[in-house]
Each structure stands twice: as C-alpha cells, then as structure tokens.
C-alpha positions in Angstrom: 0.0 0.0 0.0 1.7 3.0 -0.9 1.8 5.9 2.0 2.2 9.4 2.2 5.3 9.4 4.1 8.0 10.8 0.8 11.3 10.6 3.0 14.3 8.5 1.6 14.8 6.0 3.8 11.5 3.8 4.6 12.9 0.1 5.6 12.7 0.9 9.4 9.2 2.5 9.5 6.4 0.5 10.4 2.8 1.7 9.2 -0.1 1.3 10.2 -3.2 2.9 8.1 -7.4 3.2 7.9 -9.6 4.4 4.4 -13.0 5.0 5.0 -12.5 5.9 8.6 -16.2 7.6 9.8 -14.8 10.6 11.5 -14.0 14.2 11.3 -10.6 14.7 9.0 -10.6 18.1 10.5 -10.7 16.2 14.3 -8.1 14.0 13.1 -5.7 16.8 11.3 -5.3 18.3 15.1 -4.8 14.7 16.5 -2.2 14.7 14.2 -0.5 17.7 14.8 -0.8 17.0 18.9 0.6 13.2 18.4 3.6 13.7 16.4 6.9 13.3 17.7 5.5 11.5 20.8 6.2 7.5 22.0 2.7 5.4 21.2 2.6 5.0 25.0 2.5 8.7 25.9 0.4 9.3 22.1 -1.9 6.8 24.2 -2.4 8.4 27.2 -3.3 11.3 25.8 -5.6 10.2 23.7 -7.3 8.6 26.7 -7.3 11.7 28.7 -8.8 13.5 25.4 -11.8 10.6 26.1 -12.2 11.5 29.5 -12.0 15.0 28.8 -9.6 16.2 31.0 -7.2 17.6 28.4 -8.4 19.5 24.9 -6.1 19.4 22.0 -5.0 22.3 20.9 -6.5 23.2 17.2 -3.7 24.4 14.9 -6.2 24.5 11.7 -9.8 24.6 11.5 -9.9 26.6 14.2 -12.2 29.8 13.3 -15.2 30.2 15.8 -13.5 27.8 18.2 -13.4 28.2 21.9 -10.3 29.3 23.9 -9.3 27.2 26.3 -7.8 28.3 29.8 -5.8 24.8 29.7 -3.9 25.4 26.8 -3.1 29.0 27.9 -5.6 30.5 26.1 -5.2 28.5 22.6 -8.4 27.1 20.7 -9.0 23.6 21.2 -11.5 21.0 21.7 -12.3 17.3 22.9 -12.5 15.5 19.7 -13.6 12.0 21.7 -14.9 9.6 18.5 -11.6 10.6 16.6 -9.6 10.4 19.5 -10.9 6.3 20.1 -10.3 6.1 16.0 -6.4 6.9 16.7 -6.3 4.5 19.5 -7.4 1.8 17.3 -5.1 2.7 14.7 -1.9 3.4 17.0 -2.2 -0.1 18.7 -2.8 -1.5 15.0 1.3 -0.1 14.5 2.0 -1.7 17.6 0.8 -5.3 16.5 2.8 -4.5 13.1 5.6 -3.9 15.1 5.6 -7.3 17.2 5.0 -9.3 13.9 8.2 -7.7 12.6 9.7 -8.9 15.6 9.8 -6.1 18.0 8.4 -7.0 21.6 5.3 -5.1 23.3 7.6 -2.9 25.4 9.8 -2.2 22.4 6.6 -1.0 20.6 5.5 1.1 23.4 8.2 3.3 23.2 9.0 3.8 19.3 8.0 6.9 18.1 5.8 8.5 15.9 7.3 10.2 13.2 4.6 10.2 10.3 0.8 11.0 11.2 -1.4 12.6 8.6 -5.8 12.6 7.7 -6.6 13.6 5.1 -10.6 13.1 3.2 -10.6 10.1 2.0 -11.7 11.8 -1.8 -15.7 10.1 -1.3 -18.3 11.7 -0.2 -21.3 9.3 1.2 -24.3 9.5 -0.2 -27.6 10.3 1.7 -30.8 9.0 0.2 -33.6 11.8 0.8 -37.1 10.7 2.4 -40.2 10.2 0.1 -41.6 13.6 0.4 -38.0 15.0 -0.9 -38.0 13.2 -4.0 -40.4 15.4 -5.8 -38.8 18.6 -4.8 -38.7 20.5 -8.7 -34.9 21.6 -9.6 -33.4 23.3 -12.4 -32.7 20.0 -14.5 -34.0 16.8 -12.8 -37.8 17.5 -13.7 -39.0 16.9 -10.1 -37.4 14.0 -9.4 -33.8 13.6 -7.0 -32.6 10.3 -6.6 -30.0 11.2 -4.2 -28.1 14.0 -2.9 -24.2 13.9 -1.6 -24.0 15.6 2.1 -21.4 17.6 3.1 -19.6 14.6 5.7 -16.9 13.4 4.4 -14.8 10.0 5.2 -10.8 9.9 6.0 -7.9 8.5 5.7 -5.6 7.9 8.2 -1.6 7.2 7.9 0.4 6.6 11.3 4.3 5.6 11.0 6.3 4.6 13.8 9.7 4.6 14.3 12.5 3.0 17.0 
C-alpha cells in the first residue's frame, strides 16, 4: 500500500493505516498535529485523557469560531472523543505491526511517531432523501432527486512509527 510518508529511507518505518474511517478529518488533522513526535505509550495516554476530557487538544487549523481554552493558555482547542478512540485503534494497530516484525510489546510502546497525517478520503457518502423530498422540482432533474451527496466526508488515516 503506498503511504504518504515521501522521506528517503522507509525500511525501518512501520505503518499502520485506515480508508474510510467515519470521522471528522478536521478532528483528526489536530490529533495529528498534537501526536507527532511522541512514543505510542504517551500518544496513548493522551488520547485517553482526550476521552475523558480532562485535556483538549490544541487546534492548529480549522480553528475559526472555536473556543479558547484556559488549559492550553488560552489556545483554541477541543475534545474530539470519536476521533480520538479512532487513533487508538489505529496506533495499537502499528504496535501489533511492530511485534509481527519482531519487536516485543515494550519495544513498541516506546517507538516513536514520526509520520501522522488525515486527510478526506476523496468520497463523499451518499444520503438518500425521504419520500416527500424526492419530488422537490430543480433546475434540470424534472422533479425527481434520486440522491443527494452531504457535506460529511470520510478519512484516511496514515500513522508511521519509528524505534
């Protein structure tokens, strides 16, 4: 599967990635940002305190008309909980990539991250409208819609972890 990650040397990398992934890329972009450079262990726990919402993420993009929050010194941010149990899943899927290339659970623990990225996932699903919407006249489908495409969009998620 080719990933995202364009550096030189790729033979010690281990990746782990989801397409289709029901979430928020935007959500995912600033768990992203906030994971990078971290061990999975720590990438972990704060993911887990992002569930319990004890610590926001701090929002480095698609940020406009977000909250400040007194935790980050006054930086936007949010809880993003459903993307933050998305990475989870995905981080300990690098870790189980790791022990089958041989690496043991503590070893995997502490390699770190050095590629995360989300990105849309290029398909937008498709949302059938009720039976009352069908006849709703347009400019060219003479009354009739068969479906419409909504605004949600699915991702894509790369991780790559490093020892």
């Amino acid at each position: 599967m080719p990933y995202s990650y364009n550096k030189d040397d790729r033979s010690d990398i281990i990746f782990a990635s989801i397409k289709r992934a029901d979430g928020s890329y935007k959500d995912l972009v600033a768990i992203c940002d906030n994971i990078k450079g971290l061990t999975v262990k720590s990438a972990i726990d704060l993911l887990n305190e992002v569930i319990a919402m004890k610590r926001p993420l701090y929002y480095r993009t698609h940020n406009k008309k977000l909250g400040h929050r007194h935790e980050l010194n006054g930086k936007k941010g949010r809880w993003p909980v459903k993307e933050s149990k998305l990475m989870i899943k995905i981080l300990k899927n690098a870790m189980a990539n790791a022990k089958n290339k041989g690496y043991t659970q503590e070893e995997a623990e502490l390699m770190k991250i050095v590629h995360a990225s989300a990105n849309k996932d290029g398909m937008s699903p498709r949302k059938y409208p009720s039976k009352g919407a069908l006849a709703v006249p347009g400019n060219h489908t003479m009354g009739y819609v068969p479906y419409r495409l909504i605004r949600n969009w699915y991702a894509k998620i790369e991780i790559g972890i490093k020892k």
